[in-house]
C-alpha positions in Angstrom: -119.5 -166.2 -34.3 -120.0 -165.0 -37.6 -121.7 -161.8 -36.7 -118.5 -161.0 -34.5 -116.3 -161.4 -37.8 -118.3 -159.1 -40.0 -118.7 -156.6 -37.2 -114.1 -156.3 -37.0 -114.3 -156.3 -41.0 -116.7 -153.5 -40.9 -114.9 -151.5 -38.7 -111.6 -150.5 -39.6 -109.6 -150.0 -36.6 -110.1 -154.1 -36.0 -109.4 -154.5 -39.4 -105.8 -156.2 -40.2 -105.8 -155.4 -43.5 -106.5 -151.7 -42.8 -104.5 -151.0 -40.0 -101.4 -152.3 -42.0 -102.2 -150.3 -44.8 -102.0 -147.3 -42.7 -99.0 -148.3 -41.3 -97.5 -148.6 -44.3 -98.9 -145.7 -45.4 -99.4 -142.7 -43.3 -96.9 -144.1 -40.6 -93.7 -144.5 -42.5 -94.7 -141.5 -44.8 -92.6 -139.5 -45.9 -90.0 -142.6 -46.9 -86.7 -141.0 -47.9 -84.6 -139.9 -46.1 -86.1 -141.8 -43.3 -89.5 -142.5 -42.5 -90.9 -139.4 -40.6 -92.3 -141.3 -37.2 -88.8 -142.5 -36.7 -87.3 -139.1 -37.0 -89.7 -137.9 -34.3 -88.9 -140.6 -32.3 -84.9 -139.9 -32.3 -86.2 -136.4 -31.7 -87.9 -137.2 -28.3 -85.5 -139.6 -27.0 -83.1 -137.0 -27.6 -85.3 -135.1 -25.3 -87.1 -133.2 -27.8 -85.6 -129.8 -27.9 -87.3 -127.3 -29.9 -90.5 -129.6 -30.3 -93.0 -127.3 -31.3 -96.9 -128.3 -31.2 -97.4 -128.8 -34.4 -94.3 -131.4 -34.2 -96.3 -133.2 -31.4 -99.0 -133.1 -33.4 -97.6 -134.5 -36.5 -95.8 -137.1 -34.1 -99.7 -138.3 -33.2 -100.8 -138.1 -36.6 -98.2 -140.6 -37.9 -98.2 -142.5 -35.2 -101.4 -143.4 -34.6 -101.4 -146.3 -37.1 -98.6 -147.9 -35.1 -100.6 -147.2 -31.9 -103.5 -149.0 -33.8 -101.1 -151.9 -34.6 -99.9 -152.5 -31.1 -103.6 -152.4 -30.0 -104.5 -155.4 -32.2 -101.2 -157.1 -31.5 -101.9 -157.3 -28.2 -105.9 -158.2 -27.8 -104.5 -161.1 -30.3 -102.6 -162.6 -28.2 -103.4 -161.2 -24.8 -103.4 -164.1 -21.7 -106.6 -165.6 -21.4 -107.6 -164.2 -18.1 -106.9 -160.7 -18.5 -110.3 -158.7 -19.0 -109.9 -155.5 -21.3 
């Protein structure tokens, strides 16, 4: 059991701490006027007109961390049975 803890502290994409940080970080980055992710998001539902590929691109890059967030969320508290 306590190898298993060391091993998600050592690797930062199992890391809370880490992945929160980034989230904080690189996902809401730029801050004002709104964080950047959620302009991109707006953009895409909107159907993402004049999306170029570096706007995809920069929609990965920031959001990524959230991805990352999701991913823990979810084998936290996943159902018991299901096998990942």
């Amino acid at each position: 059991m306590v190898n298993k803890e060391v091993n998600t502290v050592k690797n930062p994409i199992n890391n809370w701490t880490m992945v929160l940080i980034m989230c904080a970080w690189l996902g809401l980055a730029p801050f004002f006027p709104e964080p950047h992710i959620w302009g991109k998001l707006k953009w895409i539902a909107g159907g993402a007109n004049g999306m170029k590929l570096i706007d995809w691109g920069d929609f990965i890059m920031h959001g990524f961390p959230w991805f990352l967030l999701f991913r823990l969320v979810f084998l936290k508290f996943k159902p018991k049975g299901v096998k990942v």
